[in-house]
N, C-alpha and C positions, 0 to 999 in steps of 0.2 A: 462363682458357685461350683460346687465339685461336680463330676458325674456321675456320684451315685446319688447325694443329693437332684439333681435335677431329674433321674430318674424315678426318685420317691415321690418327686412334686407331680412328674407328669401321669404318677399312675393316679395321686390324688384328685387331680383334676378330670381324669375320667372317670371313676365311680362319681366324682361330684352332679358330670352329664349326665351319667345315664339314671342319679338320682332326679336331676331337673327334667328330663325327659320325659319319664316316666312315672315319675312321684310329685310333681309339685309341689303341693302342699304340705307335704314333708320337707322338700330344699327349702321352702320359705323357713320352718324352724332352725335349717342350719344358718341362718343369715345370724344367728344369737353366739353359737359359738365362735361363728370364722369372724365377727366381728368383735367381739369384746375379750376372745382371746388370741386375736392375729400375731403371730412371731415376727414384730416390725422389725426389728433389728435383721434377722435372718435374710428377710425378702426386701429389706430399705435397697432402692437406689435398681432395681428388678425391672421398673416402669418409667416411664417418664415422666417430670412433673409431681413427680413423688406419690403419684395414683399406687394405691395397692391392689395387691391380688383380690382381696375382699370387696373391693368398690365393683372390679369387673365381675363377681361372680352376683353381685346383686342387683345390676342392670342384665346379663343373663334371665335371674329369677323373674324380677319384672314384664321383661319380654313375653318369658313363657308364660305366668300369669294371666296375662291379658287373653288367652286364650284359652285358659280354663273355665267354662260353664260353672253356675253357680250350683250349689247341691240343694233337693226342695227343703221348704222350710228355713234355708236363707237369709237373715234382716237385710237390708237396702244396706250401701256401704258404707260405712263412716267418710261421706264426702266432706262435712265440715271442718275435717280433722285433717284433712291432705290440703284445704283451703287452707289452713291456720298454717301450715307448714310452708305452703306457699308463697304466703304472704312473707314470712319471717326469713324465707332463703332471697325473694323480690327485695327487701330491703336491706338486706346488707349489701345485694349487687350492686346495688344502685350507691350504697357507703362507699364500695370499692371502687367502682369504677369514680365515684368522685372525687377519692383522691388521688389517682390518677393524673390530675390534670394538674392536680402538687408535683406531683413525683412522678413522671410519664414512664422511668423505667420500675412502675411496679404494676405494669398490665400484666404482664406474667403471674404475679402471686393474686392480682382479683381475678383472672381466668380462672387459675389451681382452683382458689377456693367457692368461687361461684360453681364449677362443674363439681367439686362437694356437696356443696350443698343442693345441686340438683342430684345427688346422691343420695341425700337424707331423703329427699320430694320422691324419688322413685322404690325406696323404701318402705317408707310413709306409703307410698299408693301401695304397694307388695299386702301390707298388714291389713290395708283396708279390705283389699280384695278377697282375702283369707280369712280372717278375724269375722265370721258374720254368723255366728252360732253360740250355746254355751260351751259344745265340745271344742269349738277351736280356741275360745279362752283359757280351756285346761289345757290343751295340747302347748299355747303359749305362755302360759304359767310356768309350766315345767319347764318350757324350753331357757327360757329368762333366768329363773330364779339357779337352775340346775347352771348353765352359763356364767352367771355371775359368781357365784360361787364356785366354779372353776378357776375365774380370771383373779378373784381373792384370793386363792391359793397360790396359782401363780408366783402373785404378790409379795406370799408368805415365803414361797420357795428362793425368790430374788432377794430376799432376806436373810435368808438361813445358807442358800450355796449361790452367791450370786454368779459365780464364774459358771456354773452348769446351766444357770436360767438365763444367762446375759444373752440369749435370741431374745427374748420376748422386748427387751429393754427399748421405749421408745425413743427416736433420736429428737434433738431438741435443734434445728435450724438458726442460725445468727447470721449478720454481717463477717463477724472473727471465722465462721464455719458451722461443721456440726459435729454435735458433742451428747455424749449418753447422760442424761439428766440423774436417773440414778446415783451410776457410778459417779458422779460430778460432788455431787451431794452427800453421797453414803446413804442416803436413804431408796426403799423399795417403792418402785413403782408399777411393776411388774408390766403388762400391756398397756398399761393407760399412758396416754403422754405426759404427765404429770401429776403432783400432789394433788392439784385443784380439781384434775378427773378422779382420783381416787375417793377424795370426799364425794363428789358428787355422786359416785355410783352407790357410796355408803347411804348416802341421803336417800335413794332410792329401795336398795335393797334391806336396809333395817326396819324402816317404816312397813314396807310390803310382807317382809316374814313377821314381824309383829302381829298383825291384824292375824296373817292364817293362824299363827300361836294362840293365841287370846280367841280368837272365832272358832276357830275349829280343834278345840279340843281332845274332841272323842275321835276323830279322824286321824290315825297312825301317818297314812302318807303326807295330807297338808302340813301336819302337826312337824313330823319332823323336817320335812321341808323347809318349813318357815324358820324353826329354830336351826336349822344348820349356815341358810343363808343369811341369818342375821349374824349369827355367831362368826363366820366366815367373812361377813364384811366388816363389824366389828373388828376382829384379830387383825383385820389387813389394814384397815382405818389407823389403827393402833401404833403397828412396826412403819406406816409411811410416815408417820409422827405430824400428818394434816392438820396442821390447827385448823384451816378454814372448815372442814368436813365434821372436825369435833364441835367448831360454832356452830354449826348447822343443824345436828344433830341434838346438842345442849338447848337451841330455843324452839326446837322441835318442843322436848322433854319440857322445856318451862312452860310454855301453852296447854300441854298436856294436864300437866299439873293443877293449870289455873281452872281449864274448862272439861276435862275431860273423865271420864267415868273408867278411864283406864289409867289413873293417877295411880292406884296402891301399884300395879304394875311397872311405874314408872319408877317409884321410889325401889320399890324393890332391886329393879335395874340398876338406879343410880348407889344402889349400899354395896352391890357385888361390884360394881366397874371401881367404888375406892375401896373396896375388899384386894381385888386385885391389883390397881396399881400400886398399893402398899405394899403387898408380897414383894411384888416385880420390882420393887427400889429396893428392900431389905435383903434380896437375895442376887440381883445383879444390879453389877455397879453401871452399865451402862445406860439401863435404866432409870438409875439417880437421876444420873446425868442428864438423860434427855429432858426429865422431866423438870430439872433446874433449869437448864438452858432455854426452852418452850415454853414451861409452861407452869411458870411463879409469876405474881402481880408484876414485876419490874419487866419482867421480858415481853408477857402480852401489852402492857400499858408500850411498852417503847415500841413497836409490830404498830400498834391502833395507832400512833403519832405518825409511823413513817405513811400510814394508808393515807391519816389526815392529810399532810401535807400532799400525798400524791390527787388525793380527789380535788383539794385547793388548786393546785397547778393542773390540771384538764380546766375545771369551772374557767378561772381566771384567763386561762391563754387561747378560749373560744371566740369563734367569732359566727357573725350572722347567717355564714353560705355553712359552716360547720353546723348547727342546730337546724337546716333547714331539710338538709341533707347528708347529714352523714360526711365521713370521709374515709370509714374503714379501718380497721384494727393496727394494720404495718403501716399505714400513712400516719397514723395519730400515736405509731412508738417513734418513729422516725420524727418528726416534728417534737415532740417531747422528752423522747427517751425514756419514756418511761408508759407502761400501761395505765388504764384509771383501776385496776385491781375491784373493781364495783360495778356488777352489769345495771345497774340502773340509770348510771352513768353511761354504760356503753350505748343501750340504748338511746339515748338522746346523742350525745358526742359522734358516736361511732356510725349508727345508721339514721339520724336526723328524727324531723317529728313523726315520720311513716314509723319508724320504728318503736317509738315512745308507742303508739296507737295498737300499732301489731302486738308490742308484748304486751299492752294492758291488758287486752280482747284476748290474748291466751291464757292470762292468768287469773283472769273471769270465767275463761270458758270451763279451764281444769278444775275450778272448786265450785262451780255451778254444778257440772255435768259428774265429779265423783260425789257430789252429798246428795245428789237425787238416785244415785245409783245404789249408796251406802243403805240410803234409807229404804226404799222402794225397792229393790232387785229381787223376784223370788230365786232367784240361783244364789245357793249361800256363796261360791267360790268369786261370782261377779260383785257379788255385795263385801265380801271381806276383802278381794281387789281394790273397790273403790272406796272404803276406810283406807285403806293403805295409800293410793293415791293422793286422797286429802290429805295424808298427814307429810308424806311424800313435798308436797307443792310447800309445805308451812318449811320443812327442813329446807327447800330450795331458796324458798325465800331470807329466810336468815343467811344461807351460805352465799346468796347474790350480795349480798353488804361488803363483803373481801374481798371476792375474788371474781373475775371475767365470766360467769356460768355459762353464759348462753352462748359463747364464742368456742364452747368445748364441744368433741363432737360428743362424748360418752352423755352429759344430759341432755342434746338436742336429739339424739337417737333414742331414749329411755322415756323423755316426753313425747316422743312422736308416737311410740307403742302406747305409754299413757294416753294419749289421745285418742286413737283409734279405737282401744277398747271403752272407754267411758262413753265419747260419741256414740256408737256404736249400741250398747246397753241403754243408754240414754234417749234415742230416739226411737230405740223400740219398745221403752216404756211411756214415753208420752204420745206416738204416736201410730202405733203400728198396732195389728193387730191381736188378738188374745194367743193366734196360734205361735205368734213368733217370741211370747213374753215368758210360756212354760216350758222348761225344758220336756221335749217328752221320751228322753231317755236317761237313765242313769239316776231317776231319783229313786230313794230309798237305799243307794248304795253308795259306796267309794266314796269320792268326795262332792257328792249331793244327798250325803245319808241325810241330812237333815233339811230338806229340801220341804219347803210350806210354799203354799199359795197365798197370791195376796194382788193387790190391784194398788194403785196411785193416792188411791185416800185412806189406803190401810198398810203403814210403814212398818218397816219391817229392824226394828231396830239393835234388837239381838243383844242386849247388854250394851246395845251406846257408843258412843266411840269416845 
């Protein structure tokens, strides 16, 4: 690294202190941009064990958290939500370290990714501790959505100039070595490590600007908000040319369709997306192209045969200590050579029956805790959140059928803030008091203009979801 880069870094890293010092709960919002738009390529190979600068700045944040007092009016902290998180970093440890005893020279990669994932756990704890009001769900609204739609651009720009954005380009680790997946492929991935993270953050950021679109209409901020980060993940969804993210997305939209009161919206949607890919073929030809290649009946049928056969060869070459216990993600490519490309699969195969339990319990908890919050919330911006959420979890769930979801860190970090906030919302409407259920500031204006009172047996349904 140059010297005047290392002197840009190191001035970064002191405003960072003296915003953790003295601001905390502001450096908790920057955990969104240094995380979902980290320059890995730039700083890859900086730490040891492939830690980034962004891990250490959010075991920092945590630190100082812990000693931030709560502000009055307060909710109790989304601890179920650092438990669910817990649970699901406990059993993959326990994946990794057991295949370990396959493969003894891969204690290195279950360390790496175990102290990951107590990464995600001490971030997770970061949101709990912050997230305990409706102002700090705006404050992390914006921060999310405003982030994300940073890291889609990105995206867009490793598309367009990819030699000017190729810092951001995540490295992709093998046996043969490491290699920039992007440039590997020609396709853009901009920060995320891959295709299957860029669906996944699609999965999240379309559904969530959605709801603010369609909810909050008359509100200029949420409004454009919403539609910028849908449009923005969209477009980036688009040039990585994710089919798993466009499945994901598509049986969102068909659900929608089937049950949802936001159906003409849907169709609307889906007559512009082939409005424009027909543009997009008739005026560039590489567009044709992608879209023969990807994504005509012959290409996805022959894709859904090679997954077949990959889900067949995991099922068929398991055995009794692998389903009881996991074996972890590099021990079960190494033995197969191959991924199960289907986290429902990983769950059982990868982190045994604890795992099969752990994810069922989250993805009860996430559509329990966003439809009571959808319905019941009197904060329009918590209630149009957790429509979002819901539909969020339906897009994930389709996108889990392709591809590894929960072994990415982009939705184990996006579900962990999902969580915190619905938990959160969720137990201080069933169980806390009146003072902590009513905003008592910011209604009648910004984005609580529309701000009603309401209690648990009087839903609050707002046109439906």
């Amino acid at each position: 690294m140059s010297p005047p880069l290392l002197i840009a870094l190191g001035f970064i890293v002191l405003i960072l202190a003296l915003i953790v010092l003295f601001a905390p709960k502001w450096a908790v919002l920057l955990i969104w941009p240094i995380w979902l738009c980290y320059p890995q390529r730039l700083f890859f190979g900086l730490l040891p064990w492939n830690a980034g600068l962004d891990d250490v700045f959010v075991l920092i944040i945590v630190a100082r958290m812990l000693f931030v007092p709560a502000k009055p009016g307060a909710a109790p902290w989304a601890r179920n939500a650092v438990w669910l998180i817990a649970g699901l970093v406990l059993v993959e440890a326990i994946g990794n370290y057991t295949g370990t005893l396959r493969y003894p020279g891969l204690w290195r990669v279950a360390t790496r990714d175990t102290l990951k994932g107590g990464v995600l756990l001490l971030a997770t704890l970061a949101f709990a501790l912050d997230v305990r009001r409706p102002e700090d769900v705006k404050r992390h609204a914006v921060a999310f959505l405003l982030s994300g739609s940073l890291a889609f651009l990105i995206v867009l720009l490793c598309y367009g100039y990819p030699s000017q954005a190729r810092y951001w380009e995540a490295p992709t680790m093998t046996e043969a070595g490491t290699f920039w997946l992007g440039t590997a492929l020609h396709r853009a991935v901009g920060p995320f490590n891959d295709t299957g993270d860029v669906g996944a953050a699609a999965a999240f950021m379309v559904p969530v600007g959605l709801a603010l679109v369609i909810l909050r209409p008359r509100q200029a901020a949420p409004f454009l908000l919403g539609l910028i980060a849908m449009a923005m993940a969209a477009t980036g969804l688009a040039v990585s040319k994710s089919r798993q993210g466009i499945l994901g997305l598509s049986g969102m939209f068909a659900v929608m369709l089937l049950v949802s009161r936001w159906r003409w919206y849907v169709i609307l949607l889906g007559i512009a997306g082939v409005l424009v890919a027909l543009f997009m073929a008739s005026a560039y030809t590489e567009t044709a192209e992608v879209l023969e290649q990807r994504f005509t009946w012959a290409s996805l049928t022959a894709a859904l045969a090679k997954r077949a056969d990959l889900w067949k060869l995991v099922i068929t070459n398991s055995t009794p200590a692998v389903i009881l216990c996991g074996e972890g993600w590099m021990t079960n490519f190494l033995r197969l050579q191959a991924s199960p490309h289907n986290a429902y699969l990983d769950a059982l195969f990868l982190w045994g029956i604890g795992g099969v339990a752990v994810f069922s319990i989250l993805v009860y908890s996430v559509f329990k805790w966003s439809r009571y919050v959808a319905k019941y919330d009197p904060d329009a911006l918590s209630r149009a959140l957790g429509w979002g959420g819901l539909w969020a979890g339906v897009a994930i769930l389709f996108l889990s059928l392709v591809t590894d979801t929960w072994i990415k860190d982009v939705t184990r970090f996006m579900t962990s803030f999902g969580l915190v906030l619905l938990c959160m919302r969720y137990q201080v409407l069933r169980y806390a008091a009146p003072a902590y259920v009513e905003p008592d500031e910011g209604a009648g204006r910004g984005w609580n203009r529309e701000f009603r009172r309401g209690t648990a047996s009087q839903p609050l349904l707002e046109r439906g979801c």
